[in-house]
C-alpha positions as CSV (number, residue, x, y, z in Angstrom):
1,X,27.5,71.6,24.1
2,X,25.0,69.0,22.2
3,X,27.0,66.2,24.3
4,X,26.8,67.7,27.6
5,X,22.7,68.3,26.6
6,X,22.6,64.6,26.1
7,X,24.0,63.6,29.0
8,X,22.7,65.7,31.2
9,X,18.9,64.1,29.8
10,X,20.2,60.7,30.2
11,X,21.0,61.4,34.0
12,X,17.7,63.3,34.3
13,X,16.1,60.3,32.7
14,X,17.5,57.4,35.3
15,X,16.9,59.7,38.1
16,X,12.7,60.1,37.4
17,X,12.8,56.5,36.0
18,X,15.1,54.7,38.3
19,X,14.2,56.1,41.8
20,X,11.1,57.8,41.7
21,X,9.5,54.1,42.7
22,X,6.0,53.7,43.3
23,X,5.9,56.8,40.5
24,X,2.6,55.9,38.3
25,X,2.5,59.1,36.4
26,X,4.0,58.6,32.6
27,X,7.3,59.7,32.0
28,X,8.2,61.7,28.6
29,X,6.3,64.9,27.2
30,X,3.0,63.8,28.6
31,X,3.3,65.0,32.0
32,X,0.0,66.3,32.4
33,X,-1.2,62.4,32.3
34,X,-0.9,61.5,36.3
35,X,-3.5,64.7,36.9
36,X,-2.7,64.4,40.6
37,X,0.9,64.3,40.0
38,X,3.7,66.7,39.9
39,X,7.6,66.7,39.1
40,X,9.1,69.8,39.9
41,X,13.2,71.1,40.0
42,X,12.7,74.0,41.5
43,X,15.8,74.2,44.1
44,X,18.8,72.6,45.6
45,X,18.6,70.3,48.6
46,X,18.5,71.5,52.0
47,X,21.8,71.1,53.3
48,X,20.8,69.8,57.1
49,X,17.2,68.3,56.1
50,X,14.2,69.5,57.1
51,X,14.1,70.8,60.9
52,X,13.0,74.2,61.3
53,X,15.2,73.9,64.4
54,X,18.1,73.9,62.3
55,X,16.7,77.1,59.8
56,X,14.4,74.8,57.4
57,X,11.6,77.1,56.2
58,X,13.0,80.5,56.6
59,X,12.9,81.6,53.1
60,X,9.9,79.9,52.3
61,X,7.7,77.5,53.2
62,X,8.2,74.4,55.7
63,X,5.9,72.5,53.8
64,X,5.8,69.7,56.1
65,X,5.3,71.7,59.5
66,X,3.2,74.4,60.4
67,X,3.9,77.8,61.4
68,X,1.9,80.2,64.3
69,X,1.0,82.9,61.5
70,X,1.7,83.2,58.2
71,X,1.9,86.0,55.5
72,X,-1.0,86.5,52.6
73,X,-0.4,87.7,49.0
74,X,0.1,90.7,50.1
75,X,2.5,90.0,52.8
76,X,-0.3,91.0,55.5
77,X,-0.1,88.9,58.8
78,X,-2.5,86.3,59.3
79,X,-3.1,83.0,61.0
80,X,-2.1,79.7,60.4
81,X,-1.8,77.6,63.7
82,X,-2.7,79.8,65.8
83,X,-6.2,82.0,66.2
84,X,-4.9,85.5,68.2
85,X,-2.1,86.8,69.4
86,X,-1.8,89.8,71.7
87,X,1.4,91.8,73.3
88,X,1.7,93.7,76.3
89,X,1.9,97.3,76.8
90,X,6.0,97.2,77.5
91,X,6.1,94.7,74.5
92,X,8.0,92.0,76.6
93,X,5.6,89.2,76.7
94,X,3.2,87.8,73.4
95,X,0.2,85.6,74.1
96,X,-0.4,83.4,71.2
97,X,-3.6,81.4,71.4
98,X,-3.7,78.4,69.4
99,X,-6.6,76.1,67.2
100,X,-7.8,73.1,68.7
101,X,-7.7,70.9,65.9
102,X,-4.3,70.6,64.4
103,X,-2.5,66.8,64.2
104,X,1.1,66.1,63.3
105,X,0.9,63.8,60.3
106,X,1.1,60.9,62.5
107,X,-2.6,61.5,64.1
108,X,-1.1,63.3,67.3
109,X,-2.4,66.5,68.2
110,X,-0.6,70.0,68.6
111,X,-0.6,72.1,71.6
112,X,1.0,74.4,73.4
113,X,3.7,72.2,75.0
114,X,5.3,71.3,70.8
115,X,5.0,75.3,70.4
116,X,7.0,75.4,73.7
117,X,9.7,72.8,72.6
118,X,9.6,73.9,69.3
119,X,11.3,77.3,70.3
120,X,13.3,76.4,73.1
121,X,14.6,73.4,71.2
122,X,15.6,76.5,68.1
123,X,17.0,78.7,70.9
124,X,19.7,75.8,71.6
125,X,20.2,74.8,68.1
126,X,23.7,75.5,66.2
127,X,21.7,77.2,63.1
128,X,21.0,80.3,61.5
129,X,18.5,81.0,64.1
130,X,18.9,83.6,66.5
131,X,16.3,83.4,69.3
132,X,18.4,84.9,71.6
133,X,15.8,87.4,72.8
134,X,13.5,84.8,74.6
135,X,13.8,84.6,78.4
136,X,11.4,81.8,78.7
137,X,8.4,80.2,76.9
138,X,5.2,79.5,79.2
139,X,2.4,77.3,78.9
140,X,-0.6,78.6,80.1
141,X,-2.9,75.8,79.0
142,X,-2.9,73.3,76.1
143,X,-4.1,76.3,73.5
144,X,-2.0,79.2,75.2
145,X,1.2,79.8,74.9
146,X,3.6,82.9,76.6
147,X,6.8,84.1,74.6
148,X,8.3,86.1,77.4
149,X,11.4,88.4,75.8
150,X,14.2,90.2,77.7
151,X,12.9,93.1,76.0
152,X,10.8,94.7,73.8
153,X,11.5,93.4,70.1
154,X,9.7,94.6,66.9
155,X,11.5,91.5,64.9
156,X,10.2,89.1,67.0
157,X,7.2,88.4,65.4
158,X,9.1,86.8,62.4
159,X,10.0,84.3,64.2
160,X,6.3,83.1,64.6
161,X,5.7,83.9,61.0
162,X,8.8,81.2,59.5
163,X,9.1,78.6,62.8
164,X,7.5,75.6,61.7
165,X,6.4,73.7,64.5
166,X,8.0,70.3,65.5
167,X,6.1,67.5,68.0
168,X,8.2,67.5,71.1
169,X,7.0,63.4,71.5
170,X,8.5,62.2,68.5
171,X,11.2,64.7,67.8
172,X,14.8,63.0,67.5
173,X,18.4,63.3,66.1
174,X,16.9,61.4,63.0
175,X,14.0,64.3,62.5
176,X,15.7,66.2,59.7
177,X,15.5,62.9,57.3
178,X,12.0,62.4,58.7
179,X,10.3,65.1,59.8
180,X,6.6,64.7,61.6
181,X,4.8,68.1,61.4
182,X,1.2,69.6,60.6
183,X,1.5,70.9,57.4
184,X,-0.2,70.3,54.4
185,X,2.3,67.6,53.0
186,X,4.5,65.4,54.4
187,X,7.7,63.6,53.7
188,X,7.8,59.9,52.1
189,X,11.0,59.4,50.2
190,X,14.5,60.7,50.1
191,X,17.5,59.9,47.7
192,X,19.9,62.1,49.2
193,X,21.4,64.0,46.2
194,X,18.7,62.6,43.9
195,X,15.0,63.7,45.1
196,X,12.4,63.8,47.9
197,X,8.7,62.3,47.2
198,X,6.1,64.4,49.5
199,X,2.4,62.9,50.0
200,X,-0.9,64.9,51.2
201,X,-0.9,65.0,55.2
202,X,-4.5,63.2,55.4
203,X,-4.6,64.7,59.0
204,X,-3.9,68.7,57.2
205,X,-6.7,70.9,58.7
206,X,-6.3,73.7,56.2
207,X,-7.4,73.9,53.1
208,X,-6.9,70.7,51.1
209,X,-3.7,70.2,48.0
210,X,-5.1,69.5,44.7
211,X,-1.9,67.1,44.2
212,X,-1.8,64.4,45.6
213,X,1.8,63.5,45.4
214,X,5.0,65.4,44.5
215,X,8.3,65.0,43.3
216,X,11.1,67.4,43.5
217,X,14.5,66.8,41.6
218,X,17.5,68.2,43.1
219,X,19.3,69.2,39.4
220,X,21.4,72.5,38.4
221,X,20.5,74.8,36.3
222,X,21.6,72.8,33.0
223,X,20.0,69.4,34.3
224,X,16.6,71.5,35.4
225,X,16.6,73.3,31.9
226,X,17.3,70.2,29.9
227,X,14.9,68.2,31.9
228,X,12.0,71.0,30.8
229,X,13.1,70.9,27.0
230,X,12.4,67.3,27.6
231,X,8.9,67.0,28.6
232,X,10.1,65.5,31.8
233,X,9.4,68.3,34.7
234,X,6.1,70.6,35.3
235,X,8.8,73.2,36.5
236,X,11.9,74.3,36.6
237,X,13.7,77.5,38.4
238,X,15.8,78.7,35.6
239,X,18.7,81.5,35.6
240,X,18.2,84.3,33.2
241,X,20.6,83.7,30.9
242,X,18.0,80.6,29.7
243,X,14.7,82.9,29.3
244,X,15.2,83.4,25.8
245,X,14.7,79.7,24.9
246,X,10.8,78.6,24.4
247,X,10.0,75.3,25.4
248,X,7.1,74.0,23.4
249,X,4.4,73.3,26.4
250,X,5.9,76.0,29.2
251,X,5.4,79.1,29.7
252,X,7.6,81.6,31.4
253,X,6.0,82.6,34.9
254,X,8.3,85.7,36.1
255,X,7.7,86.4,39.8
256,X,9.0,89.5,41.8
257,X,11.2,89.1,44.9
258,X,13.4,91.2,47.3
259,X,16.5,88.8,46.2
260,X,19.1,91.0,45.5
261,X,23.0,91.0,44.6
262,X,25.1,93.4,45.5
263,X,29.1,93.8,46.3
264,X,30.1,93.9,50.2
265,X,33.5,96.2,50.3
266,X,36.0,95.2,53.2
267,X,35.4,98.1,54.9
268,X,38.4,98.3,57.1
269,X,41.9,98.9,56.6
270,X,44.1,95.4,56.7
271,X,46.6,94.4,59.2
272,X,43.7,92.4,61.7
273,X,42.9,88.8,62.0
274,X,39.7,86.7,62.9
275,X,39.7,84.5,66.0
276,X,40.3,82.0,63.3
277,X,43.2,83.8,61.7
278,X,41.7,85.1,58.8
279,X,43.1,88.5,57.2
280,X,40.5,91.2,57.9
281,X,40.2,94.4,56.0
282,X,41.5,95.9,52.6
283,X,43.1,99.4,52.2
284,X,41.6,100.1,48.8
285,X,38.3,99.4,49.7
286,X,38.8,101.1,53.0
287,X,38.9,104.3,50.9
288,X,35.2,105.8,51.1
289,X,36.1,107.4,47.6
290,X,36.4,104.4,45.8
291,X,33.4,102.8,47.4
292,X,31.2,105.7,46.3
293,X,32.7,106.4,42.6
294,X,32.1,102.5,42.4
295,X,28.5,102.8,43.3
296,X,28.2,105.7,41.3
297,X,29.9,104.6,37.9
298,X,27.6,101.3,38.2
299,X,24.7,101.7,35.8
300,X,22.3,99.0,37.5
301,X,19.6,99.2,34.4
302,X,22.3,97.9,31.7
303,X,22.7,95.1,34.3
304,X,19.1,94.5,34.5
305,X,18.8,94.6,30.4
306,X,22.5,92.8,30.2
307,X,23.4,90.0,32.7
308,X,19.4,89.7,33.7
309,X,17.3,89.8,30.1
310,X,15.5,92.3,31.7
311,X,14.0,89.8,34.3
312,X,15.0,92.7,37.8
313,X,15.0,95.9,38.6
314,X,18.0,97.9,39.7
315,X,19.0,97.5,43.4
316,X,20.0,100.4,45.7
317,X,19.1,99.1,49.3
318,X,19.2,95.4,51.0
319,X,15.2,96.1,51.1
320,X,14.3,97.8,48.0
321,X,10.2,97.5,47.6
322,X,9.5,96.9,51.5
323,X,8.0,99.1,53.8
324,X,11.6,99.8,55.8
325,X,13.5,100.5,52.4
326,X,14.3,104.7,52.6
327,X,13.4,105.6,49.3
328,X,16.0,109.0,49.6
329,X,18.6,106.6,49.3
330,X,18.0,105.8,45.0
331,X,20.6,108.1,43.4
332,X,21.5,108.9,39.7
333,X,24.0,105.8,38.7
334,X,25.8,105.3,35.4
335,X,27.7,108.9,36.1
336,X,31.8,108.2,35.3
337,X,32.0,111.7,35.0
338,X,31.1,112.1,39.2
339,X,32.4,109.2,40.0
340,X,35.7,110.9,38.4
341,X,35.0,114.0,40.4
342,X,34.8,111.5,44.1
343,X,38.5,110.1,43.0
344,X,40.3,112.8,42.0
345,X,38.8,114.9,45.1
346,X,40.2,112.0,47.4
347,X,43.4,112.2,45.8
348,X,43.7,109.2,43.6
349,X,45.4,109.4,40.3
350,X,47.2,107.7,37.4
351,X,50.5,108.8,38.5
352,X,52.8,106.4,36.5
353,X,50.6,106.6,33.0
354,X,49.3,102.7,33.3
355,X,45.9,103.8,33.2
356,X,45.0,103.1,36.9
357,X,44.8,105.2,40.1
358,X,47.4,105.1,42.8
359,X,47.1,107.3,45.6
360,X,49.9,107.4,48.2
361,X,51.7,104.4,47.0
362,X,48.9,102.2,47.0
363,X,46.8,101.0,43.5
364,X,43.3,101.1,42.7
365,X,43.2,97.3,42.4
366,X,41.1,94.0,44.6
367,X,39.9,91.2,43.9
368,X,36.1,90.4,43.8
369,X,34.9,86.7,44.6
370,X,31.8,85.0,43.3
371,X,30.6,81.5,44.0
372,X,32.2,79.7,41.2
373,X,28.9,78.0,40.2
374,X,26.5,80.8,40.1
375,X,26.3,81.6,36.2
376,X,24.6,85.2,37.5
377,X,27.0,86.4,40.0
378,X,29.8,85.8,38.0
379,X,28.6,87.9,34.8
380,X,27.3,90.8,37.3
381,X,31.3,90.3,38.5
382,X,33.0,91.2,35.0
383,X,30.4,93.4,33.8
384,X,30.8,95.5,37.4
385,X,34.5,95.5,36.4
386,X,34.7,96.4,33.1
387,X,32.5,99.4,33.9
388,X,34.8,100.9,36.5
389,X,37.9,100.4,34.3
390,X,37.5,103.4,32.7
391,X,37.6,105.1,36.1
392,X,40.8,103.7,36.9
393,X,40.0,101.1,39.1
394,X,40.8,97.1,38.5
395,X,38.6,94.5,39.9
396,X,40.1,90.9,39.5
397,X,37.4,89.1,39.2
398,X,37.5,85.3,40.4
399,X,35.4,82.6,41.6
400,X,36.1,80.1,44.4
401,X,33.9,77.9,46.5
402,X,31.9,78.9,49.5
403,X,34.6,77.5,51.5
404,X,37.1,79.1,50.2
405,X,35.3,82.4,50.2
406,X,34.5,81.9,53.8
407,X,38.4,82.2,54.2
408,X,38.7,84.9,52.3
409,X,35.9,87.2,52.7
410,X,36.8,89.8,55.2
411,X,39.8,90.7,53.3
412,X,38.5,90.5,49.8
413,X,35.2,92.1,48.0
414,X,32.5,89.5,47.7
415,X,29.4,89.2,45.2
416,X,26.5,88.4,47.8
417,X,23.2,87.5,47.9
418,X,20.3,88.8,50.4
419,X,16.7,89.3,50.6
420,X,14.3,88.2,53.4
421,X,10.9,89.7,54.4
422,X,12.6,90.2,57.8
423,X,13.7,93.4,58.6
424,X,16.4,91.6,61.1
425,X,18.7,90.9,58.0
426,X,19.2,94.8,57.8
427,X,20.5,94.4,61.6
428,X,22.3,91.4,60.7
429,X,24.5,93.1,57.9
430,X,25.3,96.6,58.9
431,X,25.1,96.4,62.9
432,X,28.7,96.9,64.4
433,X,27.9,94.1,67.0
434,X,27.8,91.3,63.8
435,X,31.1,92.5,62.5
436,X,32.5,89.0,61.0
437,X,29.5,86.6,62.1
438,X,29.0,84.2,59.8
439,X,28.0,85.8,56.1
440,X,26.2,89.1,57.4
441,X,28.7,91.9,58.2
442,X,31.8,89.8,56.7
443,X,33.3,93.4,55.9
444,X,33.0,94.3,59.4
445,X,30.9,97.3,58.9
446,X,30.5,99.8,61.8
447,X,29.1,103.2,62.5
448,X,28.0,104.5,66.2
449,X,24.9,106.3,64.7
450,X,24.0,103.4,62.1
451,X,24.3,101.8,65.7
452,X,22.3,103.5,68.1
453,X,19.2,103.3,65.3
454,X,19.2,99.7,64.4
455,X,19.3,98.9,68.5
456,X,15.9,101.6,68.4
457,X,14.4,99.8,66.0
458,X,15.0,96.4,67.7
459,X,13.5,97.5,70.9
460,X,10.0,98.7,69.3
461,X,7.2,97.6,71.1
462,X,5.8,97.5,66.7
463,X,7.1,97.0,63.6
464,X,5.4,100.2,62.2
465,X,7.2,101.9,65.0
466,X,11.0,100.6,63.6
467,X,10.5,101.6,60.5
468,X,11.5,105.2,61.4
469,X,14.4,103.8,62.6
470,X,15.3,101.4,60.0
471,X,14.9,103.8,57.5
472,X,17.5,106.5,59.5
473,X,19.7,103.7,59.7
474,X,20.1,104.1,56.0
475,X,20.0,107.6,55.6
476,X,19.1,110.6,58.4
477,X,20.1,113.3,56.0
478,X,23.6,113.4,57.2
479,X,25.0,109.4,57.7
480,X,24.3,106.1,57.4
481,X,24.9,102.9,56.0
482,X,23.5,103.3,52.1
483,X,25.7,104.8,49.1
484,X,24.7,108.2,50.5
485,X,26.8,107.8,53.6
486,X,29.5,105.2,54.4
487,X,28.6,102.9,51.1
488,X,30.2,99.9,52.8
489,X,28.4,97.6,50.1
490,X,27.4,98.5,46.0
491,X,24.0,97.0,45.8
492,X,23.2,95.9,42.2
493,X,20.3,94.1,41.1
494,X,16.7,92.8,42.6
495,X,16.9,89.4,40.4
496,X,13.1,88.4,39.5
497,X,12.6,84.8,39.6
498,X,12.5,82.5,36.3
499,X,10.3,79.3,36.0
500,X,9.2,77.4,33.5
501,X,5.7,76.1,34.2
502,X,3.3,73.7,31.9
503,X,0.8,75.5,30.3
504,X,-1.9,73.5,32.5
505,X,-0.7,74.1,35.9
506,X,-2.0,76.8,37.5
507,X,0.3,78.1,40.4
508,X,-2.3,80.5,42.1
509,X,-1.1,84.2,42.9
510,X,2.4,84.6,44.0
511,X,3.6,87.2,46.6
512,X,6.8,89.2,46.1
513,X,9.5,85.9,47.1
514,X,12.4,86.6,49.2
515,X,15.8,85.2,48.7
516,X,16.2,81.7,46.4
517,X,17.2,79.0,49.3
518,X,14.2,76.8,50.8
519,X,12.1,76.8,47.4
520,X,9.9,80.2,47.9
521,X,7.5,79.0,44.9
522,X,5.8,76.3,47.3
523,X,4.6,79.2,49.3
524,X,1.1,78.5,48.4
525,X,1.7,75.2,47.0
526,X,-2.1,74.3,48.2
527,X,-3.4,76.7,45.8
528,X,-1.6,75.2,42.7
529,X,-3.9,73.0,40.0
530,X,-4.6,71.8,36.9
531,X,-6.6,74.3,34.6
532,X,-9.4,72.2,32.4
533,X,-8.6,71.9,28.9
């Protein structure tokens, strides 16, 4: 272990000294030295760059564009590049008006003809985007812009709250490696697989960074924690399995968020394939019996004080803490003795004395899949397992790369990872109509009520109006899609997020953060500064 430590600081080392050029800040323990300066490893690299076009942004901030509103610390709508927004009275068309003093970071200004591109250009892109609602997108004058939709949606407004905003003039198949926008920083250096060196946009009409210039190190969890240890970061996202170890100079800034884990259960019996000729559907998980005596055996608090230190809070719903979460649906867990009571009712027992369930031939046995890498997904995996063993029922637990889970997922229970400020993502994984699409509803989930409520809450002319719906979708008092209806997934744990952060910088307020991917603690990057000694 002391010779993996060493050499993961010797990589760490060449990568801050060898290609951060142009650096002046000092390198070792006095980081604190360049007082403009920051090096942070706070999250991997964005797989296709940074376009918003192609999703960049929509966990967190797009740092180098701007988006038409924005959330505060309270997760409150306000305004960022826009000034007013009004929709009409059959909620089909939004009228955004716009500031008049906004420049890309190459001096051009912004108007309504980027906003324009910017969404018709996301409503063609390959991405995790789904803009699909849009009809057209109208300029009314260089501050005005019309989002006409082909009906009423009460999602839609996320879209305006996590689009970043891309220049229609200078946009190009290179944009992603060098993106022009009108944030507060923009892009200067990348070493693919190494770093990316941000600058202050000069031409940023909010309110302006205290740094100057940042660094952020693309590193794992090892690299970012040795790296810390070693003076040479002023943050690092850590897992929790590291939030026992002090590092002399950091402190451990623990911040909520919605990001959750929880197993998705092939809910369907086998025997189909995908278009792609993947196996689709498991027979044991098909059983709602074993679902529910899984979700009811679980006790979600040892997780929390086990796998997570105690850094989360036991998870019962994709949304637990937001308005749309139905609080009905939190249920007594760690209960073997009902989640007996659910088997044997269903007719599973240990009919040939090996200490599992069989009923009608068929044994209480799958496999679970976790990406291989993820230190927290696979300990949630065996600890899930070995406390439904005494129930009867075996989880194999085994990790594989997201490719080969992509294979494999319809057919086989996987340990995923959610959490967005969207209420969309609860129509994304339990809506019949995105059975097998992409990640979402891999375990091609479907129910005709959960159904017909997650299509009323779509057409709201309000979010405050879906919630009604969103929340039925989970529970009416008689069905839906949480452990107190068809259980088609075991949610487990809302992970809290783990940084270490010098003692000196000051990172402002942070809001509840939604799931890890695009680097949710640059939120309010502006904000951050150095306390005076």
């Amino acid at each position: 272990m002391k010779k993996t430590i060493i050499f993961i600081l010797v990589i760490v080392t060449f990568i801050i000294a060898g290609c951060a050029k142009g650096q002046n800040s000092e390198s070792g323990n006095d980081r604190t030295a360049a007082k403009d300066e920051l090096i942070l490893a706070v999250g991997n690299e964005p797989e296709t760059g940074f376009d918003p076009a192609l999703g960049w942004g929509q966990y967190g901030s797009p740092l180098f564009q701007s988006t038409l509103l924005k959330r505060d610390n309270d997760l409150n709508i306000t305004y960022d590049a826009a000034t007013n927004y009004e929709v009409s009275e059959d909620g089909k068309v939004w009228t955004v008006k716009l500031r008049d003093d906004v420049l890309f970071s190459d001096g051009k200004p912004l108007s309504a003809e980027d906003v324009q591109f910017t969404f018709e250009t996301a409503l063609t892109s390959d991405s995790v985007l789904d803009l699909n609602i849009l009809e057209k997108v109208v300029v009314k004058d260089s501050t005005t812009i019309e989002f006409h939709l082909h009906n009423a949606n009460s999602t839609f407004i996320h879209s305006l709250l996590t689009l970043g905003i891309i220049p229609k003039l200078s946009y190009g198949d290179e944009y992603a490696e060098n993106p022009v926008g009108s944030g507060p920083y923009k892009l200067v250096q990348w070493d693919k697989g190494q770093q990316i060196i941000i600058e202050i946009n000069p031409n940023y009409y909010g309110k302006k960074p205290f740094f100057k210039r940042i660094t952020f190190l693309f590193l794992n969890e090892d690299a970012a924690f040795a790296a810390a240890k070693a003076g040479q970061v002023d943050m690092a996202y850590i897992p929790a399995s590291f939030s026992k170890n002090q590092v002399p100079g950091m402190a451990l800034e623990e911040i909520q968020s919605v990001d959750n884990r929880g197993i998705m259960f092939p809910y369907v019996p086998s025997g189909e394939k995908t278009k792609d000729g993947y196996a689709i559907g498991n027979d044991v998980t098909a059983d709602i019996a074993i679902r529910k005596a899984i979700n009811v055996a679980i006790d979600r608090q040892d997780l929390v004080d086990g796998v997570l230190e105690g850094h989360g809070t036991p998870g019962y719903s994709a949304a637990d803490g937001l308005p749309w979460a139905n609080e009905e649906t939190k249920f007594k867990d760690g209960d073997l003795k009902q989640a007996r009571e659910i088997l044997e009712n269903a007719g599973w027992k240990d009919q040939d004395g090996d200490e599992f369930l069989e009923k009608g031939g068929l044994q209480a046995e799958f496999d679970l899949l976790y990406p291989a890498s993820d230190v927290t997904r696979q300990s949630l995996a065996i600890t899930v397992s070995d406390m439904v063993k005494p129930l009867g029922i075996k989880i194999n637990v085994e990790g594989k790369s997201w490719d080969e889970i992509e294979s494999l997922m319809h057919s086989n229970a996987v340990m995923m990872g959610w959490g967005s400020h969207d209420p969309i993502e609860i129509y994304n994984l339990f809506s019949g109509k995105m059975a097998g699409m992409d990640y979402y509803n891999s375990g091609f989930y479907s129910n005709p009520k959960v159904d017909e409520y997650l299509e009323k809450a779509l057409l709201s002319k309000s979010e405050e109006e879906a919630i009604e719906y969103w929340k039925k979708a989970q529970w009416d008092g008689t069905t839906g899609f949480s452990s107190l209806g068809d259980a088609p997934w075991a949610w487990l744990v809302n992970v809290n997020h783990l940084y270490l952060v010098k003692e000196e910088l000051n990172i402002g307020d942070q809001r509840i953060q939604p799931h890890g991917h695009g680097w949710p603690i640059t939120d309010n990057l502006v904000d951050w500064k150095w306390d005076e000694n």
